[in-house]
C-alpha positions in Angstrom: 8.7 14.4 16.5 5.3 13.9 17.9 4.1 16.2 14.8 4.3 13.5 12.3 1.2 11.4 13.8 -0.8 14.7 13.5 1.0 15.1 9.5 -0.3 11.3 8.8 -3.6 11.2 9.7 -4.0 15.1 7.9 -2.7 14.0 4.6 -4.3 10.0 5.1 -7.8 11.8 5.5 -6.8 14.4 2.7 -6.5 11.5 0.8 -9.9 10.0 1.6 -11.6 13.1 0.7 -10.0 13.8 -2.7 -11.1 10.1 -3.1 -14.3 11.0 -2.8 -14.2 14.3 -4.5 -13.4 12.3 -7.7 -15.0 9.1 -7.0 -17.2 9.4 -10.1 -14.2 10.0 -12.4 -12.1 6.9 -11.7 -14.9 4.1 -10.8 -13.8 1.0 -11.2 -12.8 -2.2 -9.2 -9.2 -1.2 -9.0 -10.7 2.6 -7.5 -13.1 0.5 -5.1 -10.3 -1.4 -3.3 -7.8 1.9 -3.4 -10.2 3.8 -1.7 -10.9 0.5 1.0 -6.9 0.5 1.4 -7.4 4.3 2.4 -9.7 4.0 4.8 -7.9 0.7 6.3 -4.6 2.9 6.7 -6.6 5.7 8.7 -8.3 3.8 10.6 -5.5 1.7 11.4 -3.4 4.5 12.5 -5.9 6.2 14.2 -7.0 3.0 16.4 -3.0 2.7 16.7 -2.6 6.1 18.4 -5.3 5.1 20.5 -4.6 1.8 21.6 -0.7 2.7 22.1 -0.4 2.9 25.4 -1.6 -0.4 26.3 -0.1 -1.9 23.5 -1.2 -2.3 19.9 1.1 -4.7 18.1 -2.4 -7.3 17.6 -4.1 -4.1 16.1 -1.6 -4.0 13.3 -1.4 -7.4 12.9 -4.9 -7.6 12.1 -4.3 -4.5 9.6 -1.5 -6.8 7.8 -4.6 -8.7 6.3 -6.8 -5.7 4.8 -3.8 -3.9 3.8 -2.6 -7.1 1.4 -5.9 -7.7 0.6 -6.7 -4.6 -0.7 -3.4 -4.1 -2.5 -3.4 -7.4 -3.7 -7.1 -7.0 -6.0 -5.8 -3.7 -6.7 -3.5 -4.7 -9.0 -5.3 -8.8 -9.6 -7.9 -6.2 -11.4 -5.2 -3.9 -12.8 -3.3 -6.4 -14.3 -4.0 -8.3 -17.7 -1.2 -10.8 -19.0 -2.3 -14.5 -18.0 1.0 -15.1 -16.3 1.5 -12.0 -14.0 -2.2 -12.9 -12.5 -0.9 -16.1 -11.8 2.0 -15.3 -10.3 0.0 -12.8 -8.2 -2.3 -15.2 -6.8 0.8 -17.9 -6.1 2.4 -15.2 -4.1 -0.4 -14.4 -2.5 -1.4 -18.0 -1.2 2.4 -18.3 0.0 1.5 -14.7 1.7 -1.4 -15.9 2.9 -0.4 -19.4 4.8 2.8 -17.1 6.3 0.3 -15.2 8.0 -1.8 -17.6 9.3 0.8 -19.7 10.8 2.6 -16.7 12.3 -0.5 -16.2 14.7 0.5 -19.8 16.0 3.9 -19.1 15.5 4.5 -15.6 16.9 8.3 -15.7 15.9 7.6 -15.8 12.3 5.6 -11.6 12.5 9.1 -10.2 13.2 9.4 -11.7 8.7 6.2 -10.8 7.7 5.6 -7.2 6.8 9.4 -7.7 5.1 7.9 -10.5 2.8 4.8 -8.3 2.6 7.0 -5.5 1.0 8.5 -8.2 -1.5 5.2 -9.1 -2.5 3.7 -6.1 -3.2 7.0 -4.8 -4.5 6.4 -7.4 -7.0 3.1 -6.4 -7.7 3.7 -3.1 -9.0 7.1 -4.1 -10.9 4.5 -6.4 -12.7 1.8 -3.7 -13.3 4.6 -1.2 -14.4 6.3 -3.8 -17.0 2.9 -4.0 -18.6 2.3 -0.3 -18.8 5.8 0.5 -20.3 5.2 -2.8 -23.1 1.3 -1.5 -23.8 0.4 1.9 -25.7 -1.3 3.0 -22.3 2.5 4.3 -21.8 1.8 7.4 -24.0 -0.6 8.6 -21.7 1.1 7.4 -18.6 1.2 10.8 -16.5 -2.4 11.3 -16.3 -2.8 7.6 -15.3 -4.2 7.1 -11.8 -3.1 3.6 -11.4 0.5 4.9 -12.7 0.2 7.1 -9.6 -0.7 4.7 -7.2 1.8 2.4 -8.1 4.5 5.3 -7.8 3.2 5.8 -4.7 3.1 2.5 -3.3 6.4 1.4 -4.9 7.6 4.7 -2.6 7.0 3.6 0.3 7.1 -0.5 -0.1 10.4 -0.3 -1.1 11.6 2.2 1.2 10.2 0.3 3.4 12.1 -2.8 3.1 15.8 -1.6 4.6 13.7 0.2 7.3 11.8 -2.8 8.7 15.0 -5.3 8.1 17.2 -2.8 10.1 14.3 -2.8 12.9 13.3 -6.6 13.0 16.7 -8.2 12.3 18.8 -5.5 13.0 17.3 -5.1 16.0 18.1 -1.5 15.6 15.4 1.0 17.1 16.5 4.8 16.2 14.5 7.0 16.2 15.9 8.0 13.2 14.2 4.9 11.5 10.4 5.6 12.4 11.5 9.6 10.8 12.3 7.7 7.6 9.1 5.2 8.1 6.9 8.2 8.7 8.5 10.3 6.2 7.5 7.5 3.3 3.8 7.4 4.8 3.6 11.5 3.9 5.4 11.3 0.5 2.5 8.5 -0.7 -0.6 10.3 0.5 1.2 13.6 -1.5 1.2 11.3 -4.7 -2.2 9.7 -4.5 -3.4 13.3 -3.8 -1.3 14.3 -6.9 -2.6 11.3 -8.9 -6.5 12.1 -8.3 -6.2 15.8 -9.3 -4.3 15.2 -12.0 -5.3 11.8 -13.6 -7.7 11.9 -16.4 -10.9 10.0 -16.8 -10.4 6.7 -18.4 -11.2 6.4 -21.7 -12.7 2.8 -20.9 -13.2 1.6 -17.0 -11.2 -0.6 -15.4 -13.1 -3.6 -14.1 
């Protein structure tokens, strides 16, 4: 199986470049930070390959930040009901204080990319309520963020099971990283999806 590293990173930089193929068509704060969360993943995977045989657990601990920062303005600028950007930022605080004490308390890393999958989770579930309740729904297969959110939502959730069964399970097939890496591949296809076949917004997100 030691294609799929090779299938990531081609359809993580495929990604990247139909990003900026089509950066002019979806500008906008939302775009900004999708395209930073892009380039965070490649990196990270890339530097991950790299470090591996010395060990790169602190690599992608230090990924855990950007990754939830980036998705977390993603959908702070996506969103527009009062209540889901509050709820957003509480959950992010809570996110944010989990991680920093989980540097002092090393235990407490083995919980946090399954509360990170929660979050995020609810996130999109948020973003998606208010699409399907505003008349953006009409138009909601040329929608990039619509996209995005399918894509993420992909892959957060299935990741949830996979990194529960690894951290508290303590089950290690490699089965499990097939399923992990399979997810990765099936998001990149959708963003790639989304930028081809989104439409230019009629009015910019900010």
């Amino acid at each position: 199986m030691d294609f799929f590293p090779s299938i990531i990173s081609c359809v993580e930089a495929s990604s990247i470049v139909c990003s900026i193929i089509f950066f002019k068509k979806f500008k906008g704060f939302y775009f900004y930070f999708f395209f930073a969360y892009l380039i965070f993943a490649y990196l990270a995977d890339i530097l991950g390959e790299l470090f591996r045989p010395t060990g790169n657990h602190w690599l992608y601990n230090i990924y855990t930040f950007f990754e939830f920062s980036t998705l977390l303005m993603i959908y702070y600028t996506l969103l527009e009901e009062r209540f889901s950007k509050k709820l957003v930022m509480v959950l992010s605080v809570l996110f944010y204080i989990w991680y920093a004490v989980s540097f002092q308390f090393e235990s407490l890393q083995t919980y946090s990319l399954i509360i990170l999958g929660f979050v995020i989770t609810t996130f999109i579930f948020l973003y998606l309520k208010e699409l399907l309740n505003s008349n953006k729904i009409t138009s909601f297969q040329v929608s990039l963020p619509f996209w995005i959110s399918v894509g993420f939502l992909i892959y957060y959730l299935g990741t949830l099971p996979f990194f529960s069964l690894l951290y508290l399970g303590g089950m290690k097939d490699r089965l499990l990283f097939t399923v992990l890496e399979t997810l990765i591949v099936v998001m990149h296809l959708i963003f790639i999806i989304g930028l081809v076949w989104s439409k230019k917004p009629l009015k910019q997100s900010l």
